[in-house]
C-alpha positions in Angstrom: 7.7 30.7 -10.0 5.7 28.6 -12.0 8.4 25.9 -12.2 7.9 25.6 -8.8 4.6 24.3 -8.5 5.5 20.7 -9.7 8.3 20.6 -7.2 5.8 21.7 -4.2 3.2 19.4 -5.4 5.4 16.0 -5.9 7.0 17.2 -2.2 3.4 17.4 -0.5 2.2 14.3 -2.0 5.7 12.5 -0.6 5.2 14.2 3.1 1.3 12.9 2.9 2.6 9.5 1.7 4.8 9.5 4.9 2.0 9.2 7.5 2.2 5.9 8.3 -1.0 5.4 9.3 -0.9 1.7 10.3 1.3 3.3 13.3 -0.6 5.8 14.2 -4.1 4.5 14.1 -2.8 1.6 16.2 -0.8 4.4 18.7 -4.6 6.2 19.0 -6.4 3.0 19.5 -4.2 1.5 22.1 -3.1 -1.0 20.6 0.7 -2.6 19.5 2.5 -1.1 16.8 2.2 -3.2 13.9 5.7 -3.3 13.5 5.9 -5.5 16.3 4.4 -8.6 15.2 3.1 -10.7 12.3 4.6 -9.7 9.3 6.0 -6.8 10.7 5.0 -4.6 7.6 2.9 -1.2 8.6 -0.5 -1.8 6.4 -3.8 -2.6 7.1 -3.1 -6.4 6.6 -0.6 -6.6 9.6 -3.1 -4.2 11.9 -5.6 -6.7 11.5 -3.7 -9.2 13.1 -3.7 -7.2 16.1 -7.4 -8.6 16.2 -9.4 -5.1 15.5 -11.3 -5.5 12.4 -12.1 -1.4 13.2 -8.0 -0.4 13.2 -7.5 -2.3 9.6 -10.5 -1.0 8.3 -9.7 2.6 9.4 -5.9 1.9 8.5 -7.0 0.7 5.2 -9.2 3.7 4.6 -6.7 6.4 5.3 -3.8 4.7 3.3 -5.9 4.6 0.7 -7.0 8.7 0.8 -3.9 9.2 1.2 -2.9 7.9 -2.2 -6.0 9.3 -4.0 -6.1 12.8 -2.4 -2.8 14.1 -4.1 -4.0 13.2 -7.2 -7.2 14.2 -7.2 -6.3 17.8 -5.7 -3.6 17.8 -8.4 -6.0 17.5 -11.3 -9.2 19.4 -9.9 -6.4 22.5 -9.2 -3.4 22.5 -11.1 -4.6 23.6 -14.6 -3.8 27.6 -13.7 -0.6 26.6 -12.0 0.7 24.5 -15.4 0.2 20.9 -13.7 -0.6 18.9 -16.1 -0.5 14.7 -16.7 2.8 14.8 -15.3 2.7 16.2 -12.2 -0.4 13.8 -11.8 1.6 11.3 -12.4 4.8 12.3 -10.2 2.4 13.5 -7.1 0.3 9.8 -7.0 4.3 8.4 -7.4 5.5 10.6 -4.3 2.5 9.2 -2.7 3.0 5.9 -3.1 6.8 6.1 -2.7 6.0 8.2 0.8 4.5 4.7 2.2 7.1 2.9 1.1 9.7 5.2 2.3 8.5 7.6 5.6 10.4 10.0 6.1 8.6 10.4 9.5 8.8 6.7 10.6 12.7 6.4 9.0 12.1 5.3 5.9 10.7 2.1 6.9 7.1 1.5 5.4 4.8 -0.6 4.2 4.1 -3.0 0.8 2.0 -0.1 -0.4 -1.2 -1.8 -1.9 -4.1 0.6 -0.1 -2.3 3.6 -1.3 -1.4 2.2 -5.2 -5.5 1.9 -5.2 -6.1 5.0 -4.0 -3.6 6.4 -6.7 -5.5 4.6 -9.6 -8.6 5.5 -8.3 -7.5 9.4 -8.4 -6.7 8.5 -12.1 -9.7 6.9 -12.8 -12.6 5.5 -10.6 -13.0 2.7 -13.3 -9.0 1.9 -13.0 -9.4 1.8 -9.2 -12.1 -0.1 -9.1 -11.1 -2.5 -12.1 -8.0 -3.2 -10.2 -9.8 -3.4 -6.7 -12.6 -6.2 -8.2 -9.2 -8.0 -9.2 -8.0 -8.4 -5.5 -11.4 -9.4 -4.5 -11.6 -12.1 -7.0 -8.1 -13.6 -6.2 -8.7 -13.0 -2.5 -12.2 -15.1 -2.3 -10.9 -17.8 -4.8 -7.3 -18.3 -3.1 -6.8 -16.9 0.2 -4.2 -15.0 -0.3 -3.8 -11.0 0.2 -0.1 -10.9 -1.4 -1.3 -13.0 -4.4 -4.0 -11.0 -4.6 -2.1 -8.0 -4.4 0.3 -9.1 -6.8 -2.1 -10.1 -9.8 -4.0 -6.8 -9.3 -1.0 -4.7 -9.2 0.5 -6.6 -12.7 -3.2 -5.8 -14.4 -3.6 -2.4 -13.2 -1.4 -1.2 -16.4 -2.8 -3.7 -18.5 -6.4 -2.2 -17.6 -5.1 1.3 -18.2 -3.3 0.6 -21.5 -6.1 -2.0 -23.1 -8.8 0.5 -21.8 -7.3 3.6 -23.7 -9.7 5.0 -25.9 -12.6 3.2 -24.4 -13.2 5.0 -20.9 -10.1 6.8 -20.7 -7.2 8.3 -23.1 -4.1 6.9 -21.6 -0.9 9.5 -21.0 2.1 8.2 -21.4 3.5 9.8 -17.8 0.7 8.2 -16.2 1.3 4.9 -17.3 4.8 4.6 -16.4 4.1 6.1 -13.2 1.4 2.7 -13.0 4.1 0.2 -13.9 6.6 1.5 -11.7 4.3 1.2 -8.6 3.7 -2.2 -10.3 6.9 -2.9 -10.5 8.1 -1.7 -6.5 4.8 -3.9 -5.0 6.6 -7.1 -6.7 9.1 -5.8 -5.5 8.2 -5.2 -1.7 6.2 -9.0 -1.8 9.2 -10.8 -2.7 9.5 -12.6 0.7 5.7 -12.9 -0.3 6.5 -14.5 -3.4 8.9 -17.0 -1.9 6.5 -17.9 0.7 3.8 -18.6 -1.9 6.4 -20.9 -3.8 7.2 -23.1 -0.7 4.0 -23.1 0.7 4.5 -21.1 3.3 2.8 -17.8 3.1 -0.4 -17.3 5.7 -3.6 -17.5 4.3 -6.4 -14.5 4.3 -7.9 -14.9 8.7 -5.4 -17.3 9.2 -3.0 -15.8 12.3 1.1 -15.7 11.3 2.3 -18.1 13.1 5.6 -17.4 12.7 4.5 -13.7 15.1 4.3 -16.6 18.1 7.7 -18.2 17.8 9.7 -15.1 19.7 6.6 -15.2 22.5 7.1 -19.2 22.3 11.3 -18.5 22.4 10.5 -16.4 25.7 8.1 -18.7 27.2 10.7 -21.5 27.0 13.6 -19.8 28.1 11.8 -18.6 31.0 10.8 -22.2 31.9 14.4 -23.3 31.9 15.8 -20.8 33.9 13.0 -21.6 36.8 14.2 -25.1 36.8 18.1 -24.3 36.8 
């Protein structure tokens, strides 16, 4: 039975990981699904665009938990069922992996960066926040959330492994569960990244206006037809 446990943890953590949030806080509030427009990608980033500061915020929030809760109930519980560094690292991976991947919302999810924070912050509220002051500092000197997201998520296991010893001991599961979220975020901001090279990639309050062209495609195609 005891073998188990792992198994049942790292499955919760992927169901909780599931709840796309960015859907359903927009469904609650009333307002488009974020899969609609802008980017098109389910996070708090997109929701904002809908032009509630109160859904991204809230969005942002619960992504977040939702990455730090199976981590944190992991290593406050599973000493007497045998979890140990390993299943803390596989639950905050099923987590983050859930947001990616939904089951509920078919396996279509976001880039993943609220709940990759709330992962590291389970791990350690210095790692979290480390990697959180990174975003900020990109964010306010450059304008951009996926650069932003993208240096924080390459430091975030340079913090953990250069910072061993000094505020925490790093674990080797741990840390390669920390690169490979590292590693899927690239991954998931590669349109991003090609954006960025040409130029092209929307700026931190700036509205995507490539989300206008299909309303702007309508608009004109309607206009023709009157005239025909």
């Amino acid at each position: 039975m005891n073998a188990l446990y792992p198994v049942i943890a790292v499955i919760a953590a992927y169901l909780i990981g599931s709840l796309s949030f960015a859907v359903i806080v927009s469904r609650v509030m009333g307002l488009n699904d974020p899969r609609t427009y802008g980017s098109g990608n389910p996070g708090a980033t997109n929701v904002l665009r809908s032009g509630s500061k109160a859904a991204a915020a809230v969005t942002l929030l619960l992504d977040a938990l939702k990455g730090l809760v199976p981590v944190v109930l992991v290593k406050a519980f599973g000493e007497p069922f045998g979890l140990g560094d390993s299943t803390v690292a596989l639950a905050g991976l099923a987590a983050f992996l859930g947001h990616l991947y939904p089951v509920f919302f078919g396996f279509k999810g976001g880039k993943g960066v609220a709940t990759a924070l709330g992962v590291l912050l389970g791990i350690s509220g210095w790692l979290g926040l480390a990697t959180a002051l990174t975003w900020v500092i990109v964010a306010v000197f450059f304008r951009y959330s996926s650069l932003a997201a993208l240096v924080a998520s390459v430091f975030a296991p340079v913090y953990y492994v250069l910072c061993s010893g000094i505020v925490w001991d790093a674990e080797t599961p741990i840390t390669a569960a920390i690169v490979v979220m590292a590693i899927l975020l690239v991954w998931r901001h590669r349109e991003n990244i090609q954006r960025l090279i040409a130029g092209k990639e929307s700026r931190l309050g700036q509205k995507k206006t490539e989300s206008s062209k299909p309303a702007e495609g309508a608009a004109r195609k309607s206009s023709k037809s009157k005239h025909r």
